[in-house]
GULUMPA-24709 format. One record per residue (C-alpha): x, y, z; residue number from 1; residue in one letter. Coordinates in Angstrom, 2 decimals, always signed. Example, Ala and Ser with C-alpha at 12.3 -4.5 7.8 and 13.67 -1.06 7.14 Angstrom:
<recs>
<rec><c1>+12.30</c1><c2>-4.50</c2><c3>+7.80</c3><nr>1</nr><rest>A</rest></rec>
<rec><c1>+13.67</c1><c2>-1.06</c2><c3>+7.14</c3><nr>2</nr><rest>S</rest></rec>
</recs>
This chain:
<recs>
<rec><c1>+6.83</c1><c2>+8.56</c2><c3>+12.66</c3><nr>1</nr><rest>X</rest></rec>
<rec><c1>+6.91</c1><c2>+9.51</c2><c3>+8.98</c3><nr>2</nr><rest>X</rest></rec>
<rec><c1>+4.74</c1><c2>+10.88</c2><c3>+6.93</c3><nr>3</nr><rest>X</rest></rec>
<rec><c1>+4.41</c1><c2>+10.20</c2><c3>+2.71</c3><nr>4</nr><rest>X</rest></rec>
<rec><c1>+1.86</c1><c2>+12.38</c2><c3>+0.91</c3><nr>5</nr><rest>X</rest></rec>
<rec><c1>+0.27</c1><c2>+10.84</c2><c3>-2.21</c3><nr>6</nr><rest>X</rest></rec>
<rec><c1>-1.24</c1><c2>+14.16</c2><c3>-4.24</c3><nr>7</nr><rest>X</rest></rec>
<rec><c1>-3.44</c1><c2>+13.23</c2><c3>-7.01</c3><nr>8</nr><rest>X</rest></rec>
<rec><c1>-5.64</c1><c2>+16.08</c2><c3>-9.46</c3><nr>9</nr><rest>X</rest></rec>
<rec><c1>-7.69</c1><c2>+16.35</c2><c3>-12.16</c3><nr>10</nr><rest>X</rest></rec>
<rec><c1>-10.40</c1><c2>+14.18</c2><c3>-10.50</c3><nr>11</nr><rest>X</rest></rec>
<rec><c1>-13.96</c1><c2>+14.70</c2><c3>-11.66</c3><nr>12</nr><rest>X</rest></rec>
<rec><c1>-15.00</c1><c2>+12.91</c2><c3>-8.51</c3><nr>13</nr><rest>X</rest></rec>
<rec><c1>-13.53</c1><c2>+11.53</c2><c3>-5.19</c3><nr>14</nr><rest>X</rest></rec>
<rec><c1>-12.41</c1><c2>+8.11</c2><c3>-5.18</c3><nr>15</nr><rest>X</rest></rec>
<rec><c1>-10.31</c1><c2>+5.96</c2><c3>-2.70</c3><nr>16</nr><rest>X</rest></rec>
<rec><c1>-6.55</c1><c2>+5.74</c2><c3>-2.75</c3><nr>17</nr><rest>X</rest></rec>
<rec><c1>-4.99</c1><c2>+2.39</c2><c3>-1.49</c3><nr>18</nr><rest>X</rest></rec>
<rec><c1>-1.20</c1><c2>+2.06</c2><c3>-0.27</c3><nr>19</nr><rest>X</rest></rec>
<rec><c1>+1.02</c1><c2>-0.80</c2><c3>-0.77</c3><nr>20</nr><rest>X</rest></rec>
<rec><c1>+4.11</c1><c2>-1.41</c2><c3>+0.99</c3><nr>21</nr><rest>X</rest></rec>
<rec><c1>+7.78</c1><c2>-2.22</c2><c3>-0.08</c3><nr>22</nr><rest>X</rest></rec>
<rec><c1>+6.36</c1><c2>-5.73</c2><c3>-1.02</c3><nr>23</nr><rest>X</rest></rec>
<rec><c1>+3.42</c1><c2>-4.52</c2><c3>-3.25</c3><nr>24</nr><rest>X</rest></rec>
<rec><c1>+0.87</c1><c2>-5.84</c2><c3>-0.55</c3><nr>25</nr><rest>X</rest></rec>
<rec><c1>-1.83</c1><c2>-3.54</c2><c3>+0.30</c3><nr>26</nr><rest>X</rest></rec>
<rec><c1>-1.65</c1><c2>-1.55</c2><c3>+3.31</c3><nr>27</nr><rest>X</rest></rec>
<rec><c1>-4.99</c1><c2>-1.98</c2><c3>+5.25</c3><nr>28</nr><rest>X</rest></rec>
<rec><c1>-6.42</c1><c2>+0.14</c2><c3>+7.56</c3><nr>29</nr><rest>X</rest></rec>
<rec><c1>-6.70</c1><c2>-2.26</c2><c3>+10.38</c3><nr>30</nr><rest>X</rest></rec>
<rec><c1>-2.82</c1><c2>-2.44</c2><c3>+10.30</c3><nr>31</nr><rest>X</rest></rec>
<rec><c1>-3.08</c1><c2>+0.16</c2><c3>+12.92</c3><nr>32</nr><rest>X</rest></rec>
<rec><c1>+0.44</c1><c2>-0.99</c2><c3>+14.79</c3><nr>33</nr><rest>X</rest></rec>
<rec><c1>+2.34</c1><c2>-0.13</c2><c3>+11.96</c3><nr>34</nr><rest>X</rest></rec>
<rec><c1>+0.67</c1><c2>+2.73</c2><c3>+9.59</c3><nr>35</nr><rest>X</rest></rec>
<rec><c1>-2.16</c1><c2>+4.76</c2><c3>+9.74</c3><nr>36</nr><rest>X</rest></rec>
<rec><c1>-3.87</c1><c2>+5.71</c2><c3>+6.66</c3><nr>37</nr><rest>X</rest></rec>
<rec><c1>-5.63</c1><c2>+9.57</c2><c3>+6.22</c3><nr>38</nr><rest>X</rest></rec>
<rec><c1>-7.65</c1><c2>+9.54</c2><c3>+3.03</c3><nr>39</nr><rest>X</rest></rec>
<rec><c1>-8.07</c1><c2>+13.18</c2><c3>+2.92</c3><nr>40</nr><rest>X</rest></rec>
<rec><c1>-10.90</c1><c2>+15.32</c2><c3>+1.39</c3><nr>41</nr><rest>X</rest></rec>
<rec><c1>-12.10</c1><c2>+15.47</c2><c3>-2.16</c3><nr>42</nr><rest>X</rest></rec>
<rec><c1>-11.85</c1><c2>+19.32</c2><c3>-3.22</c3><nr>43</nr><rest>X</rest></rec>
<rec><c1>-12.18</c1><c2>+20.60</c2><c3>-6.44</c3><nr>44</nr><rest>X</rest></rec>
<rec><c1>-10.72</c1><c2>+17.54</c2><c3>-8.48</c3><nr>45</nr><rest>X</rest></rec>
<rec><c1>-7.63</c1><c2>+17.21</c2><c3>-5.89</c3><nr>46</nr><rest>X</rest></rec>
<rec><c1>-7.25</c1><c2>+14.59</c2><c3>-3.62</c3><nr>47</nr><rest>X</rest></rec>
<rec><c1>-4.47</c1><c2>+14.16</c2><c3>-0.99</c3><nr>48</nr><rest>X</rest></rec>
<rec><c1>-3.88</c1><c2>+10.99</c2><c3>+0.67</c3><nr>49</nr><rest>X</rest></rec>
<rec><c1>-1.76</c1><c2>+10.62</c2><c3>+3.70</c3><nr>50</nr><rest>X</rest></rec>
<rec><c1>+0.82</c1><c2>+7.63</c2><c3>+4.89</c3><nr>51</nr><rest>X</rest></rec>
<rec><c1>+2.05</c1><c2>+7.54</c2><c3>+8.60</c3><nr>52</nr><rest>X</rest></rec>
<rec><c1>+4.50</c1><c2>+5.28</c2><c3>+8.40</c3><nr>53</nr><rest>X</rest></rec>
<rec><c1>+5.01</c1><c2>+4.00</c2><c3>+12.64</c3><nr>54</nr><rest>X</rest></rec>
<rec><c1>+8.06</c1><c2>+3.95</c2><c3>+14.55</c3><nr>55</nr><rest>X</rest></rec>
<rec><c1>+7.47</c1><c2>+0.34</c2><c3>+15.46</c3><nr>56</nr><rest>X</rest></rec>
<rec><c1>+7.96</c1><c2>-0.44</c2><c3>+11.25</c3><nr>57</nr><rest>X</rest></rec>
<rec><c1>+10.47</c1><c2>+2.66</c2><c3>+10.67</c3><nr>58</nr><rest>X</rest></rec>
<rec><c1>+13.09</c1><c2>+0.30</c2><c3>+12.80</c3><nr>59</nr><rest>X</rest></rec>
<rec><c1>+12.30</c1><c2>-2.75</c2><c3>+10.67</c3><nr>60</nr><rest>X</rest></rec>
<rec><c1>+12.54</c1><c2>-1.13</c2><c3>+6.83</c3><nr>61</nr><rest>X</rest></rec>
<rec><c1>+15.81</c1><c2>-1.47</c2><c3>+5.19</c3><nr>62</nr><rest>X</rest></rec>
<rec><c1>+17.53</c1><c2>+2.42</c2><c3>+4.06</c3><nr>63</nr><rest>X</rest></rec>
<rec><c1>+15.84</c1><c2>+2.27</c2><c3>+1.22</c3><nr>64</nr><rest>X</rest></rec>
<rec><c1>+11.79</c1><c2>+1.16</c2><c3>+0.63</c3><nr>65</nr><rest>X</rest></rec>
<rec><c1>+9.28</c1><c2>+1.89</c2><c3>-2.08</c3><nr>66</nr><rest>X</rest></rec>
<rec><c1>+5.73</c1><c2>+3.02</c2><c3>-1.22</c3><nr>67</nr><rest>X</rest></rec>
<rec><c1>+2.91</c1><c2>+3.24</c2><c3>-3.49</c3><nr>68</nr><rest>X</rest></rec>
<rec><c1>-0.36</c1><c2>+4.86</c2><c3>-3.82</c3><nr>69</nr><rest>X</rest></rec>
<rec><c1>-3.10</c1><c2>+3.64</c2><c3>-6.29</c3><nr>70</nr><rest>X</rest></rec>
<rec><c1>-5.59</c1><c2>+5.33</c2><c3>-7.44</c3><nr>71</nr><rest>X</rest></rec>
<rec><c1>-8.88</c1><c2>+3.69</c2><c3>-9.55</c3><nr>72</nr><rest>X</rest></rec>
<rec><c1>-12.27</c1><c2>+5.14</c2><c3>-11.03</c3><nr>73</nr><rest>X</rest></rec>
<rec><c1>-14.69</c1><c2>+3.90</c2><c3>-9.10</c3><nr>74</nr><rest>X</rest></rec>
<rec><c1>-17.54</c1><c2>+5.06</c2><c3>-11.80</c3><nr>75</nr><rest>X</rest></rec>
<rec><c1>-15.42</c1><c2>+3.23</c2><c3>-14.18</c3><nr>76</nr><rest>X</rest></rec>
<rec><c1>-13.48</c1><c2>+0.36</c2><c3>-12.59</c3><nr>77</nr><rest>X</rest></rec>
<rec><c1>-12.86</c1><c2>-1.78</c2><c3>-15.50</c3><nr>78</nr><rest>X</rest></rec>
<rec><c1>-12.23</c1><c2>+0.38</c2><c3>-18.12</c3><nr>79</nr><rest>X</rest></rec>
<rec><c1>-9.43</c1><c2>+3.09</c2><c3>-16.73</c3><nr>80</nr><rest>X</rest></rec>
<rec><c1>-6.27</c1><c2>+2.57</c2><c3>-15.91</c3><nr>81</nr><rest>X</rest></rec>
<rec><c1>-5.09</c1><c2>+3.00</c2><c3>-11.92</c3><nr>82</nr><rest>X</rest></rec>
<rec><c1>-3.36</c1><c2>+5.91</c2><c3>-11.42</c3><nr>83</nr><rest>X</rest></rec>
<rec><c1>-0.33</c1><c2>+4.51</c2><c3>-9.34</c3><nr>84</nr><rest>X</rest></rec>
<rec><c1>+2.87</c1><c2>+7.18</c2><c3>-8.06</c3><nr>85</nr><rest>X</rest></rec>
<rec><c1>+5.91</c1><c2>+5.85</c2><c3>-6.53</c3><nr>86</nr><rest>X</rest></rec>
<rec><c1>+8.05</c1><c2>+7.09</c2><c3>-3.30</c3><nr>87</nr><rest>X</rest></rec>
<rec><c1>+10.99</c1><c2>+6.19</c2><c3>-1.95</c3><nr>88</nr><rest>X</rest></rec>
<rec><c1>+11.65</c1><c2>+6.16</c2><c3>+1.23</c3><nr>89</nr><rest>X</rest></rec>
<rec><c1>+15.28</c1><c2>+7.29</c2><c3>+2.53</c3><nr>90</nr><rest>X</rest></rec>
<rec><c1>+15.99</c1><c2>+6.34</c2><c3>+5.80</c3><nr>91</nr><rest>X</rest></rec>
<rec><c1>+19.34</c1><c2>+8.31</c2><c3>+7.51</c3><nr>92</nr><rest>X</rest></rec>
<rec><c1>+20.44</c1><c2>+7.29</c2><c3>+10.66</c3><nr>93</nr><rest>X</rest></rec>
<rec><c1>+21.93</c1><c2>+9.37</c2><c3>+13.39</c3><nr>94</nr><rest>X</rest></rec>
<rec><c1>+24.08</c1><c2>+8.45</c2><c3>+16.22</c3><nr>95</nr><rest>X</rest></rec>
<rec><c1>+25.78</c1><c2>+11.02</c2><c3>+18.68</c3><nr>96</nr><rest>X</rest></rec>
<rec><c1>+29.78</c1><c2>+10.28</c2><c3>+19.24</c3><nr>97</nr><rest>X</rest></rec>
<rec><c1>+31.00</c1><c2>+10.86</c2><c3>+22.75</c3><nr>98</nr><rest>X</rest></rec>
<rec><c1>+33.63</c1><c2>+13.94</c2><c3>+22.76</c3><nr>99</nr><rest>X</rest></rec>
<rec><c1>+37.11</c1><c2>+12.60</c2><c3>+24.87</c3><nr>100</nr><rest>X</rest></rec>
<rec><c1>+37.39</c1><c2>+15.70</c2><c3>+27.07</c3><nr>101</nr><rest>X</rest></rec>
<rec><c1>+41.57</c1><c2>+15.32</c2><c3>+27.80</c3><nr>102</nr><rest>X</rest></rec>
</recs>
């Protein structure tokens, strides 16, 4: 699994963060085969949301895929702007080589 951390201060109170995936959908929480969603605890303005990205969707993301989490007031829904932060995912694969033992 993988993990992406979306970090988010200077809150004056909590308020949820949403995900979206390399497509811009949003990630829902009942897509529990493929993500898992920790919204974190409100403390002291900060707010720290975490991805877990599953193996079963690791194998099927290309090297390279942009996650997003998006924050908005919920006292003042219409009239702020989302907060939104982008991360890149790298993947690296690994593969062992046999040694030739002559």
């Amino acid at each position: 699994d993988q993990y992406l951390t979306c970090s988010i201060t200077g809150l004056s109170q909590d308020a949820i963060i949403t995900w979206r995936d390399p497509d811009n959908n949003e990630i829902s929480s009942t897509e529990t085969n493929d993500y898992a969603i920790d919204q974190g605890t409100f403390f002291f303005g900060n707010k720290a949301s975490v991805l877990t990205i599953k193996q079963s969707k690791l194998e099927n993301l290309p090297t390279f895929s942009i996650y997003k989490c998006q924050l908005k007031s919920t006292r003042y829904p219409t009239h702020s702007p989302d907060v939104i932060q982008e991360m890149t995912l790298t993947l690296i694969g690994l593969s062992v080589q046999p040694i030739n033992k002559e």
